[in-house]
N, C-alpha and C positions, 0 to 999 in steps of 0.2 A: 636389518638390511642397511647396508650403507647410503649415504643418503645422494650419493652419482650415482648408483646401481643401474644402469639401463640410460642416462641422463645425455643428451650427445646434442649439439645445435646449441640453439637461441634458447630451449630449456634450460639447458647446463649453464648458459652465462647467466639466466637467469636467476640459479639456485646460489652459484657459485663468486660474483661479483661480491666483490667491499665495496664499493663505489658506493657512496652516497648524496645524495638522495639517486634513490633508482625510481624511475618511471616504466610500467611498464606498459605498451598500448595491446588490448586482447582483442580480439573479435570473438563471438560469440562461438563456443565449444572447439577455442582455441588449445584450450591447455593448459592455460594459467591458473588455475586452482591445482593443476596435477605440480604445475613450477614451481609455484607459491611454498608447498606446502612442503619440498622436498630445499627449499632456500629455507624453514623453521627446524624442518630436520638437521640439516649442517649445522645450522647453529647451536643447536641441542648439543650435536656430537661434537663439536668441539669446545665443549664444557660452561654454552651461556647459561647462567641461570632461565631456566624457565620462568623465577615469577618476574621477569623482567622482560619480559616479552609482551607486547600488546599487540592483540593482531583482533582490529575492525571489519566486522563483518555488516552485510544488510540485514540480515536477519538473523534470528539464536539460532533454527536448525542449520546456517552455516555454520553457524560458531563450531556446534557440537558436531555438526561432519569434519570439522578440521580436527577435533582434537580425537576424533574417533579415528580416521582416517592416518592420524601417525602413531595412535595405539597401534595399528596394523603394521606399522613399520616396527614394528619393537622402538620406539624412539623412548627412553627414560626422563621421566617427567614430562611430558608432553602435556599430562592432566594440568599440569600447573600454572599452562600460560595466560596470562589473562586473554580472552577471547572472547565476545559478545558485538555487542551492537552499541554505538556510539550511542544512543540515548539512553540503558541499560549503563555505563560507564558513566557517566555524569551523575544520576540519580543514586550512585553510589558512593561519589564524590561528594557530592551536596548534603547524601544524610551523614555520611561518616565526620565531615566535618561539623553538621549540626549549622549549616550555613543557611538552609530554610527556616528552621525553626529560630535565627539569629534574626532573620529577617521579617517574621512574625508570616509566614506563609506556608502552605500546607502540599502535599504533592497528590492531591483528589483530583483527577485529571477531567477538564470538561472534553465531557466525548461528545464529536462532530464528526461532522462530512460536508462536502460544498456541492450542490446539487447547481447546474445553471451559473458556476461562480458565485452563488449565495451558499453560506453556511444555513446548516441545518440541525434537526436535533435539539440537544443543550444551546447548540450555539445560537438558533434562532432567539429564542427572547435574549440573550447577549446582545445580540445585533438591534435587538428594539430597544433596549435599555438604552442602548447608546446612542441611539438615534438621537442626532443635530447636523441635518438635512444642510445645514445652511456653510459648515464648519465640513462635518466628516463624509456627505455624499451619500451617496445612497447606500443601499444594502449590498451591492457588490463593491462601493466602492469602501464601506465597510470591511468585506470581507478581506478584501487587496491590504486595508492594512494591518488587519491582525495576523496576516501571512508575512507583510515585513516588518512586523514586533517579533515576531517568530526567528526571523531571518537579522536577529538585532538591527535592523534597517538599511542593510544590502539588498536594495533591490535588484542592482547588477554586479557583475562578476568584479566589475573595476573598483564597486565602491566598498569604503571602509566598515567592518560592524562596528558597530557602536552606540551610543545615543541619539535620539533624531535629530538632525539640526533643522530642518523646518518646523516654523511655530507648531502649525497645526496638527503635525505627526507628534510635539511633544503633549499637547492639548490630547489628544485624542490616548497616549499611551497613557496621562495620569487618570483619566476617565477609565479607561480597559485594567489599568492596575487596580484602582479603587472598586470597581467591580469584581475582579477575584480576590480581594483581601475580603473585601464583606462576604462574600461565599463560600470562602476556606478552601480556595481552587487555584490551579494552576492549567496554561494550557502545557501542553505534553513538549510544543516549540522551546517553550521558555527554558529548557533545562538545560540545552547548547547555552544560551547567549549568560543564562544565569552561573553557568563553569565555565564562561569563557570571563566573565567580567570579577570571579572569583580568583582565578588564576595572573590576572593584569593585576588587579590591587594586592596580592599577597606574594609576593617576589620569592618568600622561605617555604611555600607553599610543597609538601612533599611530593607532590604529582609531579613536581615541573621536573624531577630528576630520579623519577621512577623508575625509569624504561631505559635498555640500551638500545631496544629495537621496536620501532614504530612500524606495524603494517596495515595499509588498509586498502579496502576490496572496493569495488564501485563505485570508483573516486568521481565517476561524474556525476553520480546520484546525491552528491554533498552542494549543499549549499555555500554563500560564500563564512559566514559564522562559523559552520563546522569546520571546514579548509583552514580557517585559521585559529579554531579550538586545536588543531590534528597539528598544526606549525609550530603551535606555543609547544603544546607535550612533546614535539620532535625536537625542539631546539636544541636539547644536548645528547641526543639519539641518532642510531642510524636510522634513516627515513627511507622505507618501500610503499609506492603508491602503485595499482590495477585499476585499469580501465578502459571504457572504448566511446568515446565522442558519439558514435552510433546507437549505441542503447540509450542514451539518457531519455528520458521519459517523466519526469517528475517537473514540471518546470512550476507546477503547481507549488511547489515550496520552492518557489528561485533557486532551484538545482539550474544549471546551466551544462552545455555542454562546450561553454569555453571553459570553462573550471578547468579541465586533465588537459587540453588543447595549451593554454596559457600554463600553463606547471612549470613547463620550464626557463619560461620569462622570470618568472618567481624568484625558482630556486635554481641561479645558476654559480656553478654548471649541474648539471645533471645526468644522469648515467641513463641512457634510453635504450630499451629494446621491445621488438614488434613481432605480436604473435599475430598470424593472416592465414594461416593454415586452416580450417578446419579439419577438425579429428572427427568431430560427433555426426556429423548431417551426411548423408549421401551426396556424390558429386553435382545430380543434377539440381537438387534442394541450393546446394551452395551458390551456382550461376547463377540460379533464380535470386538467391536472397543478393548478391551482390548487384546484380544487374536494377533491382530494387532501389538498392540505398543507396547507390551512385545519383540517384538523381535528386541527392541532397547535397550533392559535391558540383564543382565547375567539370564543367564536359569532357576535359582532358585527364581527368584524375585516376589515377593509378587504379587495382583491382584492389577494394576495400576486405573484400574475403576469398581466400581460393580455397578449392577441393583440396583435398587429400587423397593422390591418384590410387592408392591401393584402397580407397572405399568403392563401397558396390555405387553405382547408376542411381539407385533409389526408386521410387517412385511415388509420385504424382499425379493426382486427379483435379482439376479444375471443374467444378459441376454446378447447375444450376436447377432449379424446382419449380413447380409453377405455383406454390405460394408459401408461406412460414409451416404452415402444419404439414406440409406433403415433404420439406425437407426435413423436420423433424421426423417422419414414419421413413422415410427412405435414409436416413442416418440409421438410425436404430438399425432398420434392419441391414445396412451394409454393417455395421460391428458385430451385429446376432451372426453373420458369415466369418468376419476374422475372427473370433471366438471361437466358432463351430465345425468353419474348416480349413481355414487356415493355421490353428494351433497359439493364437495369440491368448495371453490370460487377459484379466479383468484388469488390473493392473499396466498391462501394456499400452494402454490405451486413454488418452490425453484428449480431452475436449472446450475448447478455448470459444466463445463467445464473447459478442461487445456490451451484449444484454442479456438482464438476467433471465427474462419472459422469456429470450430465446433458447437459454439452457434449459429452464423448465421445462418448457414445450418435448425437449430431445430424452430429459432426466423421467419426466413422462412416459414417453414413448418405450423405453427400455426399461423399466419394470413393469409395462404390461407387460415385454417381454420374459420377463424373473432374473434379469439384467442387475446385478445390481449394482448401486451410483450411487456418489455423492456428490454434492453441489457445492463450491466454496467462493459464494461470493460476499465474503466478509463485510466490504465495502458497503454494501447494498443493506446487510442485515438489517439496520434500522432505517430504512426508507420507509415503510408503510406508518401510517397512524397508528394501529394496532398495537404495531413491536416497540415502536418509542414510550407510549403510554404502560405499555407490561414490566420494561427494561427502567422505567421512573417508576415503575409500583413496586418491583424491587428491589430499588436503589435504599427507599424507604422504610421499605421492609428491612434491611440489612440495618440503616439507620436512620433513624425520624428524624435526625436534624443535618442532615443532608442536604445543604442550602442550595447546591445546584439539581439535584432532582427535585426541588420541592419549588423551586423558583418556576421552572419546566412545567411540573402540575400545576400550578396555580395558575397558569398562562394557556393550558393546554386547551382547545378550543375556540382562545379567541383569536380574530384578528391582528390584536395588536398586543397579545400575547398578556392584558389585563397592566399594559403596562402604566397606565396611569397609576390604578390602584393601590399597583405594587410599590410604585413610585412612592407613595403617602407612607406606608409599610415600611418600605425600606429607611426613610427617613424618621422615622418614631423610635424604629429600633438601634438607628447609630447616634440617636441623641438619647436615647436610653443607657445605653447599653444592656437595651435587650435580647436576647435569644430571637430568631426566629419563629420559631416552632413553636415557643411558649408563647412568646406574642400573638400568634395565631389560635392555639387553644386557650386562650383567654378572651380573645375575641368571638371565639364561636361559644365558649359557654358566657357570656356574658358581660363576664367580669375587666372587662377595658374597651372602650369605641374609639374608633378612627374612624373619620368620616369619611363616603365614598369607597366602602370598600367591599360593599354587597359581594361581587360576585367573586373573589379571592375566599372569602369568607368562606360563601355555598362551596366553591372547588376544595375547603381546607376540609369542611362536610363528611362531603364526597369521600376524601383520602383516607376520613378514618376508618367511616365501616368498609372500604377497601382490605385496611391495614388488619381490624378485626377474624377480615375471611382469609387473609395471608400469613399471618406473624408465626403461628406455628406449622405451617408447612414443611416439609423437607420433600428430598428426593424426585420420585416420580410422580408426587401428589402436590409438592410445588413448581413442577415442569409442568403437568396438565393442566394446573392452574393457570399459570401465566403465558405459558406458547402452548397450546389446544394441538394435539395430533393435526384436527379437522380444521385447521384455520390455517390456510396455505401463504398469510404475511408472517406467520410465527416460524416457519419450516427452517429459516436459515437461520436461528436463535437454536430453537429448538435441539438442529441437527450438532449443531456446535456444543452445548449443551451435553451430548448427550456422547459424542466423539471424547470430550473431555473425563467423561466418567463421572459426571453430573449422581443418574440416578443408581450406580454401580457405588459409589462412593456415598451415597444418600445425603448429600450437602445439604446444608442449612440456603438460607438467602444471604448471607454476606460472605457463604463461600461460592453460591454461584453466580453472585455479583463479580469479585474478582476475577473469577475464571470468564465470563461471557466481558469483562471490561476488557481482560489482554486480548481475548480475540479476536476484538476490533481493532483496539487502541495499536497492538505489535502483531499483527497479522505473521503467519510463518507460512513457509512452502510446504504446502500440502504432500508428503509422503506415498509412495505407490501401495496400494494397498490389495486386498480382494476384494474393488468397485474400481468401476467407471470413474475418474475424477471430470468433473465439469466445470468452469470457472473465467474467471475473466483475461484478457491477455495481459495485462498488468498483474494480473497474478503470478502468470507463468514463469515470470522472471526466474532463472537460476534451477528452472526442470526440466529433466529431459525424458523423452520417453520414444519409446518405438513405434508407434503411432499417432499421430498429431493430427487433427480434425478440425479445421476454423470456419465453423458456422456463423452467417448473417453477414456473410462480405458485402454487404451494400451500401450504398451511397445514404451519408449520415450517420452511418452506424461507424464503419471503417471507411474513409475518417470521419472525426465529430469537430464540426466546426461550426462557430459562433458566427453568422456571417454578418450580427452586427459591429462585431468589433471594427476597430480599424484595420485596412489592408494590410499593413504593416505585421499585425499579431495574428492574423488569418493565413498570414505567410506561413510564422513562425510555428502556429499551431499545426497546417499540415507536414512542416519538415517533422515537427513530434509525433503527431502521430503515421506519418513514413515511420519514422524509427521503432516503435511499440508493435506496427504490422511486421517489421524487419527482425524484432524479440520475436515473436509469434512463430514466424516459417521456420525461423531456424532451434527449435526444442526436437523436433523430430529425427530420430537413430536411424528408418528405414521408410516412414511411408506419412505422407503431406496431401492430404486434403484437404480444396479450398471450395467452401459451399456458399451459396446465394440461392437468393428465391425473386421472385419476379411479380410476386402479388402478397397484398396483407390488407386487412382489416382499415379502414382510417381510424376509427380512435386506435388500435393500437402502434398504429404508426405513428400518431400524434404524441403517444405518451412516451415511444421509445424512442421517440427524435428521428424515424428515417425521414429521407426524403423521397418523395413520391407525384407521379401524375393523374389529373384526372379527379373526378368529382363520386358522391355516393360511397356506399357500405365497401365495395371491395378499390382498393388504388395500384394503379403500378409503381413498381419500385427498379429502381437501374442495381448491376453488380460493381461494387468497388473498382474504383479509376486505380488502384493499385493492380490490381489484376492485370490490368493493360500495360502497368510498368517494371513485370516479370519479365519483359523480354525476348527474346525469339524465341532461346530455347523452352519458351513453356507449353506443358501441352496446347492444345486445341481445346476448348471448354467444352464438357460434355451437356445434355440434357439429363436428369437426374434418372426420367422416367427411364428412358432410353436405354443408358447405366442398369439399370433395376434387373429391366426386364433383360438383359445378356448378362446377369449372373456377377456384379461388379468386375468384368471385365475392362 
């Protein structure tokens, strides 16, 4: 197929421009993936080499829909483009030039998450190791800097990457470096600013003249290090950037959404053009969604999204329940009706929560039905005690001198993560130059004392007859082992585990260590399948589906804000999370459903952050202030029961 085939408008300047750098601004199920990918096409056909293509995706299954996607065009060598994910591209820079291994550092990724603005996980005894209260602040203020070491120490859009220039950010990174050189770790951040600071000191560097075309996708999901990783590789290429100010959602890694806004202050001049149409969503989903995000703009501001007047009306249900578990039994059973007669498959249907208790509750509900679901909330996987101590028993299992799962166990239980102890520990073995592991089993059989280190000691005990009842497990007798059917903190291990071909494939522990490591560490878009998908809206990023269902619209949940912060970041955090509700409504092809419930539990409202009134066992809960900034055109909120009983009418 020729690569204008059908191509007329703002797509065609899109596919069709030389202009470089081209910017291009998308709204969400604008188009620009369909633009993008027929601008790689022409290029193709007019004789670029394909391996001189780089085209930055978010995630690998975009990669591989682009290069699937112009297989279908007949496009010749399309397989050939480089295509992946900016952190994927680095980590194959770094080994191929042998630039870790130069640096005496390893790519064993410490796996985390920030729960509260605190790291957690691996990274929790990190953060206690480090702890100097008086120097680096507390454990969130901790956590803030290992997010801009990450961010080579751009904390904003305007500032340069690079080395710290304040003392205590340089204090604090040779403490954080000297901590993963003794653990044989790296965090997963470090691989931008470590290819970006490879490519500044190596001028002959063959990357830097790789490419004749540089493309990349959800430019405001970049931080400022990436932005000028993606500048350097551009500088003798033509440069195409996608994006939309409106999606960013990540501010958690200093993604900003001046990043694609400021682009063309950058790189001028610049060649711009603005997809606002949507294709994907019904007209009246579109209103809604625009009428939404406007109120992250000044009052006079243009329509950030329009319909596409040959799309159907759509529809839209606004509904409410009278507690977590009534909305979860009256979901279920409105999808058991689009299923049964309305003619929707399993697949058609897309279910977005802020939490994961609340997707259970629904993922519940619909296999008493014989519904069948799956859950993807990656994120969460290692939140429980349980999964983090099973996910460290097989780290170990895969390899006993594993210094960051074993740091983790030794720590696991206490307070303060045994960091005293370890502290004594750590220090014997870098005046040694001893081994970990062996340090350890020398200590527990006897043969070396370090004082003060009982209970490191008893946890090192522990790990072996652990390792004993695990070392030769495989398949589905080392899944049962360590994530239990009947142990409902293992289920999102487990399920992941098992989607990957875990016990089909009968893996050993250091093959289902790597596989359950990418699932967290490079999360993908969950693919339509025969189930239910359920998952977080931050998930949802980049899927679309014909039904879309966003459960626990309630105040706390959507939005989630800190309201000790400062006013200022309280601001900042609701424009984000406006935005992430704004990703959410707009995935749906035909039909948007928005749910709340009006009663819950207090501990469970305590542990999933809603907010709530009133004292005792059951509390009231308000429906999301977003709801109220859908607009005129949005429906009238139903009662859920109400709904039920007329047949979801």
């Amino acid at each position: 197929m020729p690569w204008d085939d059908g191509l007329a408008g703002i797509s065609r300047n899109i596919a069709a421009t030389e202009d470089t750098p081209l910017r291009v601004m998308a709204g969400p199920g604008t188009g620009k993936t369909f633009a993008m990918k027929r601008r790689v096409a022409r290029l193709l056909e007019e004789g670029q080499n394909a391996r001189r293509v780089l085209a930055v995706t978010f995630t690998r299954t975009a990669a591989a829909d682009l290069v699937r996607e112009l297989r279908g065009l007949d496009v010749p060598g399309c397989e050939n483009i480089r295509a992946g994910t900016l952190h994927a591209f680095c980590f194959s820079v770094l080994a191929q030039r042998e630039v870790l291994e130069n640096l005496g550092r390893y790519p064993r990724p410490v796996v985390m998450f920030a729960k509260s603005g605190v790291l957690q996980f691996e990274g929790a005894p990190l953060l206690e190791d480090l702890d100097n209260p008086d120097d680096f602040g507390t454990k969130r203020d901790r956590t803030k800097r290992i997010r801009a070491f990450e961010a080579a120490w751009a904390r904003l859009q305007q500032e340069e990457p690079g080395w710290p220039a304040d003392p205590v950010d340089r204090a604090f990174q040779d403490a954080l470096l000297g901590w993963l050189r003794f653990h044989s770790a790296m965090l997963i951040g470090e691989l931008i600013p470590e290819t970006l600071r490879y490519l500044r000191n190596n001028p002959a560097a063959p990357e830097l003249t790789a490419f004749d075309n540089v493309i990349v996708d959800e430019y405001q999901d970049l931080n400022r290090a990436e932005q000028e990783l993606l500048d350097t590789l551009a500088a003798n290429s033509a440069f195409a950037v996608v994006g939309d100010e409106d999606q960013s959602i990540y501010s958690f890694r200093h993604a900003h959404p001046e990043g694609i806004i400021e682009f063309a202050d950058v790189h001028n001049p610049t060649h711009d053009e603005e997809l606002v149409e949507c294709r994907r969503c019904p007209r009246l989903v579109v209103r809604l969604a625009d009428h939404l995000i406007r109120a992250n703009h000044a009052a006079n501001a243009s329509a950030r999204l329009r319909p596409l007047p040959t799309n159907p009306e759509g529809e839209v249900r606004i509904v409410q329940w009278p507690s977590v578990d009534s909305e979860a039994a009256g979901l279920a059973a409105y999808i058991a009706q689009l299923i049964e007669r309305r003619g929707n498959s399993l697949g058609d249907i897309l279910i977005l929560t802020p939490r994961r208790l609340i997707g259970y509750g629904i993922r519940d509900a619909l296999i008493a039905r014989d519904i069948a679901t799956h859950s993807f909330y990656h994120e969460e996987a290692l939140e429980s005690d349980f999964a983090q101590r099973a996910f460290s028993l097989l780290g170990l299992a895969a390899a006993n001198n594993d210094r960051v799962a074993l740091r983790f166990w030794l720590g696991l239980g206490s307070p303060s993560w045994n960091a005293g102890e370890y502290r004594r520990l750590r220090a014997y073995c870098e005046a040694e130059g001893e081994d970990l592991y062996d340090a350890l089993n020398a200590m527990e059989e006897g043969r070396l004392r370090i004082g003060g280190t009982t209970r490191i000691v008893r946890r090192f005990t522990e790990l072996k007859d652990e390792l004993n009842a695990v070392q030769n497990l495989t398949g589905i007798a080392l899944l049962d082992y360590l994530f239990p059917d009947d142990e409902q903190d293992a289920q999102l291990m487990r399920d992941a585990a098992i989607l990957a071909g875990a016990v089909d494939r009968n893996m050993n522990a250091a093959q289902l260590r790597d596989v359950l490591t990418t699932y967290i560490t490079q999360p993908e878009m969950p693919e339509a399948g025969q189930y239910v998908r359920i998952m977080s809206l931050h998930k949802s990023k980049g899927l679309t589906s014909k039904v879309v269902i966003i459960a626990g619209c309630n105040e706390g949940l959507i939005p989630t804000i800190d309201y000790e912060l400062p006013l200022e970041e309280q601001e900042r955090t609701l424009k984000e999370q406006r935005r992430l509700f704004y990703v959410a409504i707009t995935r749906p092809k035909e039909v948007l459903c928005i749910s709340s419930f009006t009663s819950i539990e207090s501990r469970i409202a305590f542990q999933i952050g809603a907010r709530f009134r009133g004292r005792g066992r059951l509390v009231q809960t308000l429906a999301s202030r977003f709801i109220d900034e859908l607009g005129p055109d949005a429906p009238a909120p139903l009662s859920g029961g109400v709904w039920q009983q007329n047949g979801f009418r």
